[in-house]
C-alpha positions in Angstrom: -16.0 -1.8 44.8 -15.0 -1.3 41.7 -13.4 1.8 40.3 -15.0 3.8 37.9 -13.2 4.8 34.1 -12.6 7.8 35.0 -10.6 6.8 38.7 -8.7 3.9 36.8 -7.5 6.6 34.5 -6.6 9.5 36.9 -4.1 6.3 38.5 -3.0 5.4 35.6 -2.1 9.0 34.6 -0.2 9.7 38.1 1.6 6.8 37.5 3.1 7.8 34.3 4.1 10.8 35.6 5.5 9.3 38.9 7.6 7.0 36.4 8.6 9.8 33.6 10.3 11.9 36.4 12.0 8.9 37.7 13.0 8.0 34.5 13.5 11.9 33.2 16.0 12.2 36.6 18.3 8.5 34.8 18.1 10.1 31.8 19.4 13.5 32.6 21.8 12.6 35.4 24.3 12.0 32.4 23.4 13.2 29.0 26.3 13.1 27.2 27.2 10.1 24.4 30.6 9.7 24.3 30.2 6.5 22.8 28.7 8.4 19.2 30.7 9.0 16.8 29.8 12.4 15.6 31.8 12.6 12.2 28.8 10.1 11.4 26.1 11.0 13.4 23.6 13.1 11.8 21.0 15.1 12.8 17.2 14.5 11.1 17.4 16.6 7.6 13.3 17.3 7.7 14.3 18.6 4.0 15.3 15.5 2.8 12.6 13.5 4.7 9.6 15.9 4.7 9.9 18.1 1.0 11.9 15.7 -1.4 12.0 16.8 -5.3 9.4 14.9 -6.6 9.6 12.5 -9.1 6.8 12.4 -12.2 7.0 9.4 -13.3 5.2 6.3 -13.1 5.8 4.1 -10.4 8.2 1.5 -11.5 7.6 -2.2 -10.0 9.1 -5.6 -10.9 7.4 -8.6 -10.2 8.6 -12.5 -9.0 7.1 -15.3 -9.0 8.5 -18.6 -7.9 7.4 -21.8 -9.9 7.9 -23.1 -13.7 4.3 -24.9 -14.6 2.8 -24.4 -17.6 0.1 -23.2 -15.1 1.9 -21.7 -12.7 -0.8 -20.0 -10.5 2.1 -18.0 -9.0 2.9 -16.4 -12.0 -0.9 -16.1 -12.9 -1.6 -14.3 -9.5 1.1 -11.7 -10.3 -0.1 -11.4 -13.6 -3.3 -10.6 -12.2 -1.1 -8.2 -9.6 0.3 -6.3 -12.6 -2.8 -5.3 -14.7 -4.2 -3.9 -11.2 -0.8 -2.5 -10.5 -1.0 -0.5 -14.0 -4.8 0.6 -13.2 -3.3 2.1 -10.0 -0.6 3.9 -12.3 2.1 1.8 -12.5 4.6 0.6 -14.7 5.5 -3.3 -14.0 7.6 -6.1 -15.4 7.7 -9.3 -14.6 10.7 -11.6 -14.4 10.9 -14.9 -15.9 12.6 -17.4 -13.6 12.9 -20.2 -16.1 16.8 -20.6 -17.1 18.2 -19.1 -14.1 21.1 -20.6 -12.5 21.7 -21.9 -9.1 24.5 -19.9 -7.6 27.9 -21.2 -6.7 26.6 -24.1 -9.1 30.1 -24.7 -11.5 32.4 -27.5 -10.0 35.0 -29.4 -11.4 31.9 -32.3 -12.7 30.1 -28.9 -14.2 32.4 -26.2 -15.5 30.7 -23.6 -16.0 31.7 -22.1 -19.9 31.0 -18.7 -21.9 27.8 -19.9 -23.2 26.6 -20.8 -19.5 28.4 -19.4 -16.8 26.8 -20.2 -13.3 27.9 -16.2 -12.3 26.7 -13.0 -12.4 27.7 -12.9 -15.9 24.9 -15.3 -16.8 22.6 -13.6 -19.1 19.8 -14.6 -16.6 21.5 -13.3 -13.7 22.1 -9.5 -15.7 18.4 -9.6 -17.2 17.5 -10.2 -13.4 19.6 -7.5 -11.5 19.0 -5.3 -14.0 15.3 -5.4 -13.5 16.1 -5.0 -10.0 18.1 -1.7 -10.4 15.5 -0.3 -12.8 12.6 -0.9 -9.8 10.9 0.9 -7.3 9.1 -1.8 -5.6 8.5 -5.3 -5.9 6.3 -8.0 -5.4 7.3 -11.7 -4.6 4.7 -14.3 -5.0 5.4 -17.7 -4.2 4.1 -21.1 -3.7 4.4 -23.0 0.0 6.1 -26.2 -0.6 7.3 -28.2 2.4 5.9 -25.4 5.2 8.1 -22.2 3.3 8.8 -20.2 0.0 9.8 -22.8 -3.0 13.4 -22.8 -3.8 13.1 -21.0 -7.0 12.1 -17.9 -5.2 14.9 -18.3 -2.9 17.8 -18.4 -5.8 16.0 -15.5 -7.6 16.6 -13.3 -4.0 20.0 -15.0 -3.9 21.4 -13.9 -7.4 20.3 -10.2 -5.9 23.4 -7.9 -4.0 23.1 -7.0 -1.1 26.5 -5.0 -0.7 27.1 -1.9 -2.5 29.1 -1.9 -5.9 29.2 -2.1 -9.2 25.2 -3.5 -8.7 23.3 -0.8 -6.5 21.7 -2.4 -3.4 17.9 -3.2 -3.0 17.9 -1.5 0.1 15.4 1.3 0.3 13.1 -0.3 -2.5 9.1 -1.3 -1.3 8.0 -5.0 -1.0 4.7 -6.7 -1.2 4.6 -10.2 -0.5 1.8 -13.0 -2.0 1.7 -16.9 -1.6 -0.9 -19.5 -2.8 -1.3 -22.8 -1.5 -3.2 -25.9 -3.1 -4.5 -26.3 0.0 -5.8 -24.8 3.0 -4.9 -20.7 3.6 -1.3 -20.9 4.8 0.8 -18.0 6.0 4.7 -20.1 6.0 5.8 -18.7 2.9 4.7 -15.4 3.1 6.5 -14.9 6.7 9.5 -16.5 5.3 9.5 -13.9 2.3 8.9 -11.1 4.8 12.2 -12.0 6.6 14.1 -12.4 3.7 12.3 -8.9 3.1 13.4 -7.4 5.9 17.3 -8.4 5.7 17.5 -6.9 1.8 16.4 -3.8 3.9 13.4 -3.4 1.6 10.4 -1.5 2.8 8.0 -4.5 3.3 4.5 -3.1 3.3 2.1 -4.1 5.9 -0.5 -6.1 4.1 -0.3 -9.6 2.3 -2.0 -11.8 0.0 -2.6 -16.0 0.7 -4.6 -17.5 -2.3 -5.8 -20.9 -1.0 -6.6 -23.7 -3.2 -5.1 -21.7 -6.3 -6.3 -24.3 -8.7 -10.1 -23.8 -8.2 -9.8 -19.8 -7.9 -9.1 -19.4 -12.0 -11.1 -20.3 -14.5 -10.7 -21.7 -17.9 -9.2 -19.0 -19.6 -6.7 -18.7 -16.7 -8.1 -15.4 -15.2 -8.6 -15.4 -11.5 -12.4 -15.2 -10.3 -14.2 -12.7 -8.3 -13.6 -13.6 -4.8 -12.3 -12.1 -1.4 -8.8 -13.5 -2.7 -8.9 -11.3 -5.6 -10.0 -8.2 -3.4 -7.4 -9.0 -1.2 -4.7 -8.6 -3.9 -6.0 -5.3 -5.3 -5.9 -4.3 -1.6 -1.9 -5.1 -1.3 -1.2 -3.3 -4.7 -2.8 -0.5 -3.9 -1.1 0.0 -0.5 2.5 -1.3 -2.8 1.6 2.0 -5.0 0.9 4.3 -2.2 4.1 3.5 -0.1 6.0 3.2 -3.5 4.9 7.0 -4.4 5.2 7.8 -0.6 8.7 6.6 0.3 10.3 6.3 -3.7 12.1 10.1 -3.6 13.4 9.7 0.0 14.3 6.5 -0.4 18.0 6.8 -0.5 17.5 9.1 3.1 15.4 7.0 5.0 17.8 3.9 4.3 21.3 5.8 5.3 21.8 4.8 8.5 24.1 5.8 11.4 25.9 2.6 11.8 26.5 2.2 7.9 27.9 6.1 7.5 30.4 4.8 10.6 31.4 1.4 8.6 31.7 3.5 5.2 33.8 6.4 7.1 36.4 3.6 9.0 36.9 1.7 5.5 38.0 5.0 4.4 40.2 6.5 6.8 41.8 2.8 6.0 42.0 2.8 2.6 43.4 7.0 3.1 46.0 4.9 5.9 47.6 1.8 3.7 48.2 4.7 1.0 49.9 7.2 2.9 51.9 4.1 4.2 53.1 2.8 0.5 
């Protein structure tokens, strides 16, 4: 015979409870941490987290897109991305990738010279992390070539800090991530982008955007069509706004970590060390 809702869930229930105490008994036969280090650990401000000063103005997002084309449906989804973005409230720009050097790219056959450097110092480069600094959030779109993102949306991320310095760090900042595909809907280079997402520490929204056969979903004018593509896209900006205004003011709190206080606090006491030592 089979039990009845109600029976399953009374076992269930005395089985959690059989287990918490077990597990409640582990966890308080030694509560101490010794292994914290409590010049670093912090206890949850719910002032910073909860009841930020809020900021007034428009949301501020930059947009990427990753292919060259004179119809670059890439750039023409984002462009559709930024006119909803800016009926949602928002202030966008979008990047031009076009001139942008590969990193590392100067050798001894290609010097790189004053007029093009292949550094940081290339025009491209500052117009690039510049834009980042000034942003909030962000959207990547990209085509899938090959089963992943295109290349040129790879060295756009690349020419972008991650360490702390004279650039400030992406860290913190929200994400949206698109793709389209001249063929059938594809995932690759969206999952791809949320990786690369995730290691810049950016706050990578849950929903996404996969345009399938791009070239048939715009028409002559270049304007994308009425479809469940398109509502998809205003779907994924509006959630970009809402976690953009959500997260923006705390930003900086919900991104300063433990383990990164520790680092910053040992390189410190070091530096503080090898000058006392001189």
């Amino acid at each position: 015979m089979r039990c009845s809702g109600a029976a399953t869930s009374l076992k269930a229930d005395a089985r959690f409870h059989s287990q918490s105490d077990r597990y409640s008994t582990l966890a308080t036969s030694d509560d101490s941490t010794p292994q914290l280090d409590d010049v670093s650990f912090e206890p949850i401000d719910d002032g910073q987290l909860f009841d930020p000063p809020r900021s007034a103005h428009r949301p501020k997002i930059l947009l990427l897109h990753g292919s060259l084309g004179d119809q670059s449906f890439s750039r023409l989804v984002n462009a559709e991305a930024a006119l909803i973005l800016e009926r949602f409230g928002a202030e966008t720009r979008v990047f031009d990738p076009s001139g942008l050097p590969l990193p590392d790219d100067a050798d001894e056959t290609h010097p790189a010279d004053e007029t093009h450097p292949a550094d940081e110092t290339h025009p491209k480069v500052q117009e690039l992390r510049d834009l980042v600094i000034w942003s909030e959030g962000m959207v990547w779109c990209s085509p899938e070539r090959h089963g992943s993102m295109i290349g040129i949306m790879k060295v756009q991320i690349d020419w972008i800090p991650l360490a702390p310095g004279a650039v400030r760090s992406p860290q913190g900042k929200t994400l949206a991530v698109m793709q389209v595909s001249g063929g059938s809907q594809r995932f690759n280079a969206v999952n791809h982008l949320r990786i690369l997402g995730r290691w810049m520490r950016l706050i990578t929204i849950p929903n996404q955007s996969s345009v399938a056969k791009a070239f048939v979903e715009f028409d002559d004018d270049d304007r994308i069509k009425p479809s469940p593509y398109y509502d998809r896209i205003v779907g994924v900006m509006e959630e970009l706004v809402k976690f953009t205004l959500l997260t923006r003011d705390r930003a900086d709190y919900l991104v300063d970590r433990y383990s990164q206080r520790k680092e910053s606090a040992g390189e410190l006491s070091k530096r503080v060390n090898q000058r006392s030592a001189v």
